[in-house]
FIPAVEX-900467 format. One line per 5 residues: number of its first residue (from 1); their letters; for each residue x, y, z of N, C-alpha, C. Coordinates in steps of 0.001 Angstrom, whole numbers, plus 524288, in hexadecimal, padded with zeros to 5 digits. Each point is the difference from the previous one (the first is absolute). Last residue first. Layout:
BEGIN
NUM> a> X Y Z X Y Z X Y Z  ...
This chain:
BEGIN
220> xxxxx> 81726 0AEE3 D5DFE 7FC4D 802AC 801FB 80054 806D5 7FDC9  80D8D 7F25C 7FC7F 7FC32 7FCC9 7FE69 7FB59 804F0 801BB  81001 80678 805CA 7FFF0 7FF8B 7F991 7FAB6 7FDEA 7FF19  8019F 7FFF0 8104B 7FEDF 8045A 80174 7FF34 80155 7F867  8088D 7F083 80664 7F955 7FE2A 80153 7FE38 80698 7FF00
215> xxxxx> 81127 7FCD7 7FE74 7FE5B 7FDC4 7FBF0 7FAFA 7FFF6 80148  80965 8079B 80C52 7FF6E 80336 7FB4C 7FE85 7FD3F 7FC69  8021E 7F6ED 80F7E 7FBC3 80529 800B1 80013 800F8 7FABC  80C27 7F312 801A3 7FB55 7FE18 7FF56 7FB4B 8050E 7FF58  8139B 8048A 8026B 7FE9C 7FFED 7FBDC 7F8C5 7FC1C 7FEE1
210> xxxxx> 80529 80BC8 810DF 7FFE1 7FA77 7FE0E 7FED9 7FFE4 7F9B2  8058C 812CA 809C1 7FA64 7FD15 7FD1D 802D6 7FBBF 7FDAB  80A5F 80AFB 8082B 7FBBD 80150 802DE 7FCB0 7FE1D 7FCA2  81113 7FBBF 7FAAF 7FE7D 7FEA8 8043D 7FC43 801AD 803A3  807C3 80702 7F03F 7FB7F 7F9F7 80029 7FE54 7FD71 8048B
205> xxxxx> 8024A 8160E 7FED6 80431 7FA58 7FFF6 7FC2F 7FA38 7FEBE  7F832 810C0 7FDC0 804CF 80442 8014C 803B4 7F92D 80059  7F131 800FF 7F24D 80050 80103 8059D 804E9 8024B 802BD  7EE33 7FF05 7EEBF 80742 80328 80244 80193 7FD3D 805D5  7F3EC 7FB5A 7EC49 8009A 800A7 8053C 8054C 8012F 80127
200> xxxxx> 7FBB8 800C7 7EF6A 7FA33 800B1 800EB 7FD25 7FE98 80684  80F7E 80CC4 7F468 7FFA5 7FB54 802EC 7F980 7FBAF 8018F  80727 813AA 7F97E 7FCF6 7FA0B 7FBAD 8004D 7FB2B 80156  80670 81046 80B31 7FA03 7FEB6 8019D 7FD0B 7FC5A 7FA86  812E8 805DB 80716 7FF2D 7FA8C 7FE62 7F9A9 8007A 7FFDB
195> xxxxx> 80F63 80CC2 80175 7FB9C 801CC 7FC4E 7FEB0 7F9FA 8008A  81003 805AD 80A96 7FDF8 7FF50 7FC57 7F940 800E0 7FF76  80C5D 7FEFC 80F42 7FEE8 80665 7FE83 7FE40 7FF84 7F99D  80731 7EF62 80A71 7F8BB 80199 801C1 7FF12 80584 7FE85  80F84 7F5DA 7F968 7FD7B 8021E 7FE5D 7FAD5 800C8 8015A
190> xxxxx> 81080 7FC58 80898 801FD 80326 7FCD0 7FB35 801B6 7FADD  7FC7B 7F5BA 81039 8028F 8041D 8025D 801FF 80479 7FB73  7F22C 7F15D 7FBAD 8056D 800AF 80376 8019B 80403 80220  7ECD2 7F596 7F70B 80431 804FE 7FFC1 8043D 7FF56 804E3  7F178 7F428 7F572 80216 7FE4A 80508 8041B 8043A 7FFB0
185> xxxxx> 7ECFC 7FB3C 7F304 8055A 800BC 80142 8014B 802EA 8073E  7F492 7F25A 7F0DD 80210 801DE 805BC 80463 8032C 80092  7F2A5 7F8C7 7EEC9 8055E 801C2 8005D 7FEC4 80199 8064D  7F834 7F38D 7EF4A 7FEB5 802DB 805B9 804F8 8016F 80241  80007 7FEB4 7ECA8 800CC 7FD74 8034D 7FD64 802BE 805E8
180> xxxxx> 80348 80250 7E96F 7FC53 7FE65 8020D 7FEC5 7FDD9 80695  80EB6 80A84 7F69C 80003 7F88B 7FD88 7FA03 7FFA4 80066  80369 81084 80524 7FF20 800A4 7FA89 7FF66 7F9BD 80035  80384 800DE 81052 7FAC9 80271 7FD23 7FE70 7FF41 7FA4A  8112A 7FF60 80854 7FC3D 7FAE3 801F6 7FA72 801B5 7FD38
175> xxxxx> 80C8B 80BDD 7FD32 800AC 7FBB0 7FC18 7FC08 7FAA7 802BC  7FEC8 81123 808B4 80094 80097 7FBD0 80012 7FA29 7FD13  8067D 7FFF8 81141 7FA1A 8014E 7FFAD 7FDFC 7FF16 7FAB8  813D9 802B7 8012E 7FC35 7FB6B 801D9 7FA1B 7FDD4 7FE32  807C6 81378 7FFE7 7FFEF 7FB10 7FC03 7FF0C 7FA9A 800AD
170> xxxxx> 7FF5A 80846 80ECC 7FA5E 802E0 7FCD4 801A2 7FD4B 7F986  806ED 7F6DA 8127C 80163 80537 7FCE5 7FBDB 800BE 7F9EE  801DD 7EF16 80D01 8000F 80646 80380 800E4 80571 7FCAB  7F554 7E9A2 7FF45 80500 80404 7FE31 7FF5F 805DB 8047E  7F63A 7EB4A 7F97C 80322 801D0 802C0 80354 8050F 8023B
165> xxxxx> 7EFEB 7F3F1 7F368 8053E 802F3 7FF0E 7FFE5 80398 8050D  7F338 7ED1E 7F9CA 80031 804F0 802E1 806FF 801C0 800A7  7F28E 7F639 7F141 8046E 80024 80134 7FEA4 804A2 8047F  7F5AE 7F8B0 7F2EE 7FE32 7FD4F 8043D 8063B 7FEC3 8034C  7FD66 80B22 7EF48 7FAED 80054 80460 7FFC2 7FC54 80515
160> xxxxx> 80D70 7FE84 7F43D 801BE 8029F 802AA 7FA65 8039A 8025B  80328 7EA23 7FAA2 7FE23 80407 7FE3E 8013F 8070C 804C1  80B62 7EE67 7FDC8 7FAA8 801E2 803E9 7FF58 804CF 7FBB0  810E4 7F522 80129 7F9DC 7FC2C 7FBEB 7FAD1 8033A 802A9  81361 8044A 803C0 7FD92 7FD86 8022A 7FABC 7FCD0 7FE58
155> xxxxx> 80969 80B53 7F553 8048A 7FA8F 8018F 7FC3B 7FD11 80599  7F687 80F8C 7FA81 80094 7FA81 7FA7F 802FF 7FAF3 80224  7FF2F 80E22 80A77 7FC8B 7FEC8 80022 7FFF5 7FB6A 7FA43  80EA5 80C18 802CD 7FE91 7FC47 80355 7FC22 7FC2C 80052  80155 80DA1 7F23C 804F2 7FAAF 801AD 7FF16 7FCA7 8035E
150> xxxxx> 7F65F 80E45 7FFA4 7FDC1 7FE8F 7FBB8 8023C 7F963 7FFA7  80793 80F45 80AFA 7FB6E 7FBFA 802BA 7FDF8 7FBF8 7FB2C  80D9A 80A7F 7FAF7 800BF 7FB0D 80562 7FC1A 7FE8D 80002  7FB78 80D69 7F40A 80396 7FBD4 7FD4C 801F8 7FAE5 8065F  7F72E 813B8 7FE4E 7FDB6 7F9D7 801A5 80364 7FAF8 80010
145> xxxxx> 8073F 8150B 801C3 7FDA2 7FCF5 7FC73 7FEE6 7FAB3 801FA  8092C 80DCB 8088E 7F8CD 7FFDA 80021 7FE76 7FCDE 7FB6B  80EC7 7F66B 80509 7FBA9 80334 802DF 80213 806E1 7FF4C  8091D 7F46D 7F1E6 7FDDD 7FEB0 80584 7FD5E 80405 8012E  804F0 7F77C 7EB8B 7FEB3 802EF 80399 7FE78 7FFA1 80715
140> xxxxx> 8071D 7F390 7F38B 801AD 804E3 7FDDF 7FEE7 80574 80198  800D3 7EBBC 80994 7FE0E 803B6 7FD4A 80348 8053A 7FDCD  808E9 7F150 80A76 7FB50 7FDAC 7FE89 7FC2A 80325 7FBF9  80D1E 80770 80CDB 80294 7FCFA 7FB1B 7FC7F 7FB36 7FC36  7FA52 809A3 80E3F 802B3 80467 7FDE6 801BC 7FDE0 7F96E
135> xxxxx> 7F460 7F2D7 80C8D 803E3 80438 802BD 8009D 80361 7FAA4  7F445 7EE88 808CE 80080 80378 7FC40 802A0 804D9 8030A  7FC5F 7EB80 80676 8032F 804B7 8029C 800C1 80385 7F9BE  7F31D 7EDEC 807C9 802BF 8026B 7FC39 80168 805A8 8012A  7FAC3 7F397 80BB1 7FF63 7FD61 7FB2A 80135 80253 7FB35
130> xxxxx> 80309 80108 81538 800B6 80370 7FC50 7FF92 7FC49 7FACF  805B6 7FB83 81253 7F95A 80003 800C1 7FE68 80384 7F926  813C6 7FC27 80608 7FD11 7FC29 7FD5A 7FB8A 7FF9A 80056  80B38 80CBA 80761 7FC35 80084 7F97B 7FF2F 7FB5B 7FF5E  804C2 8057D 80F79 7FA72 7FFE5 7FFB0 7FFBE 7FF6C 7F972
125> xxxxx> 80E8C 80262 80CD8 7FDD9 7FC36 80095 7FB1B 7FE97 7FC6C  80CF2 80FA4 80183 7FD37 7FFA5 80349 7FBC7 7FAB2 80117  80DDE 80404 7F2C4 8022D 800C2 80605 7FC93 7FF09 80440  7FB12 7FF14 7EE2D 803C2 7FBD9 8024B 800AC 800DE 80600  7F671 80CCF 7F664 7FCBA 7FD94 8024F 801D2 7FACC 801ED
120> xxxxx> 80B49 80B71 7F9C8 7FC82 80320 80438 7FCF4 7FAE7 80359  808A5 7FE68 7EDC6 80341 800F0 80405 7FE77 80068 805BB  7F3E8 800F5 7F0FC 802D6 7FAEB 80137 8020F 7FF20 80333  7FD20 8119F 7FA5F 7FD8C 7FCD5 80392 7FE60 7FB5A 80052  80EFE 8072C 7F78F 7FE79 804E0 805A3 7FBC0 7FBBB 802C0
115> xxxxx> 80494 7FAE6 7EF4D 8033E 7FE62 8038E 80148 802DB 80632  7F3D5 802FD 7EF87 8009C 7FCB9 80336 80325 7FDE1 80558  7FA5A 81452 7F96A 801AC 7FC93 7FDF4 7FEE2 7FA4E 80314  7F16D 80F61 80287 80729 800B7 800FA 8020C 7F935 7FD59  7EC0E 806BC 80197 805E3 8028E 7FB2D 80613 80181 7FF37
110> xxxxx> 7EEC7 7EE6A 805FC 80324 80488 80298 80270 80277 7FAD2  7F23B 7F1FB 8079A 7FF83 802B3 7FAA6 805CE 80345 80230  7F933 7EB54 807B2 802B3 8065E 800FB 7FF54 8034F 7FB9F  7F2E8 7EE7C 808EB 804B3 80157 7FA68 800AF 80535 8025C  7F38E 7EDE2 805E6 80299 8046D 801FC 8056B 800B3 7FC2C
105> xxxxx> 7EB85 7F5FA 80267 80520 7FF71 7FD34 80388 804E1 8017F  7F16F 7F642 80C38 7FF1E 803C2 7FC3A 806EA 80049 7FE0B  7F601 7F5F1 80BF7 800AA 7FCD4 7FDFC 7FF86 803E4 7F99F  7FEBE 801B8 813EE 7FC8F 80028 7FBC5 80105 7FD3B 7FC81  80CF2 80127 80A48 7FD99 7FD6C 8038A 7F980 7FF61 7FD04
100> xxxxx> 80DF1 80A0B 7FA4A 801C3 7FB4B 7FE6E 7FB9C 7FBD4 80363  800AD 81253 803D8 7FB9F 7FD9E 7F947 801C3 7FAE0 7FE17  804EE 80666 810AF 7FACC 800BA 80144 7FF2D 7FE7E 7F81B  810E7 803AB 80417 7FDCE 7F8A9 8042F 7F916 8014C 7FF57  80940 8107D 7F97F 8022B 7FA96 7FD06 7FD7E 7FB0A 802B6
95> xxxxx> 7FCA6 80E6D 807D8 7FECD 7FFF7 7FD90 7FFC2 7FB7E 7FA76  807F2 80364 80FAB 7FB46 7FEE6 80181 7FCB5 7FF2A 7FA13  810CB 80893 80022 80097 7F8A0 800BB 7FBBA 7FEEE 80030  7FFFD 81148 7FEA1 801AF 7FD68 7FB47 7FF6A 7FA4C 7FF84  7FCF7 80E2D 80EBF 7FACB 7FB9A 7FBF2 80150 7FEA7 7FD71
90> xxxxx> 80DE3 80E0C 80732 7FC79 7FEAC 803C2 7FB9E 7FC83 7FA49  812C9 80321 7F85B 7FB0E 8037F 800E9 7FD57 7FE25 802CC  8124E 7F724 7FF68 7FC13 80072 7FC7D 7FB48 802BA 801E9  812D4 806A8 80858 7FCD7 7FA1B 7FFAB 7FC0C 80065 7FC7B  81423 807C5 7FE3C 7FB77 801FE 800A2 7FC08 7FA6F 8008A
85> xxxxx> 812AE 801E4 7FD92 7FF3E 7FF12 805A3 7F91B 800D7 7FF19  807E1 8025B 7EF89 8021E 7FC18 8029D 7FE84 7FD80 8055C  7FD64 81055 7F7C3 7FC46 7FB71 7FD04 800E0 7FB02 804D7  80C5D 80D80 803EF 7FA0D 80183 80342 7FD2A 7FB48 7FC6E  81116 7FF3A 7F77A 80069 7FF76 806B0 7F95C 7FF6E 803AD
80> xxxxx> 802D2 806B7 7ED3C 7FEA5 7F9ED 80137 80151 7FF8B 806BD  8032D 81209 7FD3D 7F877 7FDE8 7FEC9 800FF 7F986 80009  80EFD 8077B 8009C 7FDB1 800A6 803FF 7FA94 7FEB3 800B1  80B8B 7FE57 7F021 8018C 7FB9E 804D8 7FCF7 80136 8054C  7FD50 80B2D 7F142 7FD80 7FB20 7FFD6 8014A 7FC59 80480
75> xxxxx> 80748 810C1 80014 7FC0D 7FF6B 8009A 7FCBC 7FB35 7FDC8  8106B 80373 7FDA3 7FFE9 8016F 8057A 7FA94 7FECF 8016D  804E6 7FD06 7EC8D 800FD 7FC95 8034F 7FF04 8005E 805E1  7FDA3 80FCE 7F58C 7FB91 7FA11 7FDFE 80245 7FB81 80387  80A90 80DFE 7FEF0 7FB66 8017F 8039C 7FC11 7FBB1 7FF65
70> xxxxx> 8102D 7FF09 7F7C8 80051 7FE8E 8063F 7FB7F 801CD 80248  7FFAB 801E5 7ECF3 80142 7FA38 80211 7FF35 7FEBF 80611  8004E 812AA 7F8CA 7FAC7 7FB20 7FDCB 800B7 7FA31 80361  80744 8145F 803DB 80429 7FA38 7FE95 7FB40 7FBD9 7FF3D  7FB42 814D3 7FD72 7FF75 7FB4A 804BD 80461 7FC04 7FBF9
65> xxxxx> 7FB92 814D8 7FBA5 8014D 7FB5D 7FE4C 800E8 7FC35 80376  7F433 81247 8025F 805E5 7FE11 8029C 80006 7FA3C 7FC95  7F1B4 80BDF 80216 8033E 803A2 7FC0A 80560 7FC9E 801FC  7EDA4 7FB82 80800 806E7 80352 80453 80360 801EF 7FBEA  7EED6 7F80D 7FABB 80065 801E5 803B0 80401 80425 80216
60> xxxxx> 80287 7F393 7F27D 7FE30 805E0 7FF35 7FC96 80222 803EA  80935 7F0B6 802C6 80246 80530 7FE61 7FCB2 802E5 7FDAF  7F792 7F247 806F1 8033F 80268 805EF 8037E 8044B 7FB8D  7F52F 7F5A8 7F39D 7FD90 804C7 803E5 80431 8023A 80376  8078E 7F221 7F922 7FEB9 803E7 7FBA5 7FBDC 8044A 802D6
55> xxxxx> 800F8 7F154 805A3 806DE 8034D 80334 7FF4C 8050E 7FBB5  7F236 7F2E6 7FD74 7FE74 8041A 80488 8054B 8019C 80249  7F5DA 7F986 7EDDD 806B6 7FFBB 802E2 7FDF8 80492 80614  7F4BF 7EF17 7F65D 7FF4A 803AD 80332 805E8 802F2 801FE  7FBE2 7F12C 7F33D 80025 803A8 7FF62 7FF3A 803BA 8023D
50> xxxxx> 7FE2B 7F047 80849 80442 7FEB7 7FEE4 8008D 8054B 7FA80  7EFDB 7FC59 80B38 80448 803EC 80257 803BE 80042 7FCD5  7EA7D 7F966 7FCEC 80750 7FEFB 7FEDF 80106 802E2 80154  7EEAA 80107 80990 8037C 7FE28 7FA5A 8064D 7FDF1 7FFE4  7F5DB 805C8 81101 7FDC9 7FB23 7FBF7 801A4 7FEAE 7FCFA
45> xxxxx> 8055F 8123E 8060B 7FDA6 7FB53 80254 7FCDD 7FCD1 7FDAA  80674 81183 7F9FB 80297 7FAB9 7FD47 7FDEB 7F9CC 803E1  7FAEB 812CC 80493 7FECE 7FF87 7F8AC 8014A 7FA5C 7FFD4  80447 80906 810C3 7FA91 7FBFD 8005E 8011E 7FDD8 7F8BC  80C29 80CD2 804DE 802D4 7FB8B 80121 7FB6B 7FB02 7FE8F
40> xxxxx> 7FA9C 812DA 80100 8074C 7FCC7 7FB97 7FDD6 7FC11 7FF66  7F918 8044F 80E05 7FC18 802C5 7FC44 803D6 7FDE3 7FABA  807BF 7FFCD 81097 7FE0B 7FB77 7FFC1 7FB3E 80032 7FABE  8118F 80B1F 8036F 7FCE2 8003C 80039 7FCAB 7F9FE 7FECB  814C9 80792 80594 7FC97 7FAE3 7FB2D 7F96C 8006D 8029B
35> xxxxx> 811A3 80D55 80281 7FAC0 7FE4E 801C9 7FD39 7FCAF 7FD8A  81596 80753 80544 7FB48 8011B 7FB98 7FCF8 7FD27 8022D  811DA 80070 805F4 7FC5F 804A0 8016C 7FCA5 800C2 7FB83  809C0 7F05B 8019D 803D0 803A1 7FC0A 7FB4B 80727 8011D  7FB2F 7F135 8096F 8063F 80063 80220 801F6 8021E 7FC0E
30> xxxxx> 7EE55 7FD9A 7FEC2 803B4 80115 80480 803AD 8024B 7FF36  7F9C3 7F3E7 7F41E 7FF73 806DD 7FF61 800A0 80215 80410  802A6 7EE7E 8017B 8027C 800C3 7FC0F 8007B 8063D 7FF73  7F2B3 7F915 80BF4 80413 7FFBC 801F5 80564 80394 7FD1E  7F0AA 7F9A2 7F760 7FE5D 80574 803A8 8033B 8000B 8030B
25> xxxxx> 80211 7EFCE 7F620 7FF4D 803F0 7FBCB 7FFF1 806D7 80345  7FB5A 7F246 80AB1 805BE 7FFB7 80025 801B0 8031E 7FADE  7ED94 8005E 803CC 80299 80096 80432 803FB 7FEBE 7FEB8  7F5B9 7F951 7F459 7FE71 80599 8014C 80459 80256 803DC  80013 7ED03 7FDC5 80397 800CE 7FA13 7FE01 807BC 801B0
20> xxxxx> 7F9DC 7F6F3 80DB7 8058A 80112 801B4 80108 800C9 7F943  7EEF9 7FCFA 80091 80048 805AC 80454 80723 800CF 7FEB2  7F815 7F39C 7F5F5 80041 80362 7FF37 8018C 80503 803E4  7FF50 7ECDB 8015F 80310 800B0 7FC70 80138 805A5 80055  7F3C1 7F249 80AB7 80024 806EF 7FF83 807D4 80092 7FCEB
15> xxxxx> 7F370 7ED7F 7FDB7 80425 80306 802BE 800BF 805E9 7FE9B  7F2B9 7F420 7F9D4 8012C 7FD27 80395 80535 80283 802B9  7F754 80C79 7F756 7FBFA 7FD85 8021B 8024C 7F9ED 8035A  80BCF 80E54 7F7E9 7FAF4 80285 8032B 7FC41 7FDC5 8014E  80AC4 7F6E0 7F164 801BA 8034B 80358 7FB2D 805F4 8014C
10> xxxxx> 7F9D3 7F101 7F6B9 80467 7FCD8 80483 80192 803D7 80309  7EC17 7FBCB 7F823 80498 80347 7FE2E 80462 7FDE5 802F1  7F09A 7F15F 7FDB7 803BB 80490 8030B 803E3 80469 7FDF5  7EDD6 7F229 7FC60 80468 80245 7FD8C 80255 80171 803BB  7F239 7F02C 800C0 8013F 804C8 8037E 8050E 80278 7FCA6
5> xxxxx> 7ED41 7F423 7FA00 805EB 80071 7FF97 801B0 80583 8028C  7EDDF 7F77E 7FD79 8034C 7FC1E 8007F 80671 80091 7FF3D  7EA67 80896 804A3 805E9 8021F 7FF97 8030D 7F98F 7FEFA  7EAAD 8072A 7FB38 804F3 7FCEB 8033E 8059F 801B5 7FFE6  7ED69 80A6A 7FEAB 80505 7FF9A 7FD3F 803A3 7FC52 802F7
């Protein structure tokens, strides 16, 4: 199975997005003496968040009406703060220079909007290695549904058999698959307590297997 195109999920794979969006949300319940369970909380990883009311959980948790606005604002400004300072996942870069160096096409599938990871990948130097960036706003449906990868792989001109997909969360997993795709997945901190065994490899970072190894390990 040749490979001629590298996908990347974005958040949890080129940047742990998820631990601090888990953790500063778990802060939030804190401090009003309630408990944001990570079992909750796992359901929505990968997918769309942007129907996820989770101030709406913290009260009926606590039977207490929250000021919506200022709690949403306290806590976003803190999580972009941690996005912000956070470095790209150990093999990402290696990763990127190692298929451009192949001479393999490289695209993002993600289910968070554009301008998140546009934004992201500005800051960090690297989207111009990115031939095509599918997001939220591109399909009608996002992950567990196929629909990105499906996207991607077209806008890239590669058949999605001869696509390798990137990811850390079991929807993820899920839609790389259903597209048809060799799927790696690469768990975080907020989802190595997932279910990734439809993966059809697991590792713990990219950076313990040369993206060259894993393509010769695919071919074999």
């Amino acid at each position: 199975m040749p490979i001629e195109a590298l996908i990347f999920d974005f958040d949890g794979v080129v940047l742990d997005t998820e631990t601090p969006d888990f953790e500063t949300w778990r802060a939030v319940f804190q401090l009003h003496g309630a408990v944001l369970e990570l079992s909750w909380w796992s359901q929505f990883i990968g997918g769309s968040t942007s129907n996820v009311d989770i101030i709406g959980e913290l009260e009926r948790i606590t039977g207490r009406t929250m000021d919506r606005h200022q709690v949403w604002e306290t806590r976003r400004q803190r999580y972009l703060e941690i996005v912000s300072a956070s470095p790209m996942l150990p093999g990402v870069v290696d990763y990127i220079s190692e298929a451009k160096r192949m001479g393999l096409k490289l695209g993002v599938a993600s289910s968070s909007n554009r301008s998140w990871v546009e934004g992201h990948l500005t800051e960090r130097g690297i989207i111009r290695h990115f031939e095509s960036i599918s997001t939220s706003e591109d399909v009608t449906h996002v992950k567990p549904e196929p629909d990105l990868y499906l996207l991607a792989a077209s806008k890239l001109e590669v058949s999605p058999k001869n696509s390798l997909a990137i990811e850390d969360s079991a929807k993820g997993v899920t839609a790389a698959k259903t597209a048809g795709m060799f799927c790696v997945a690469v768990p975080n901190a907020a989802t190595q307590h997932l279910s990734l065994g439809h993966a059809d490899m697991q590792l713990d970072a990219l950076s313990d297997m040369p993206l060259e190894s894993l393509l010769h390990a695919i071919r074999t």
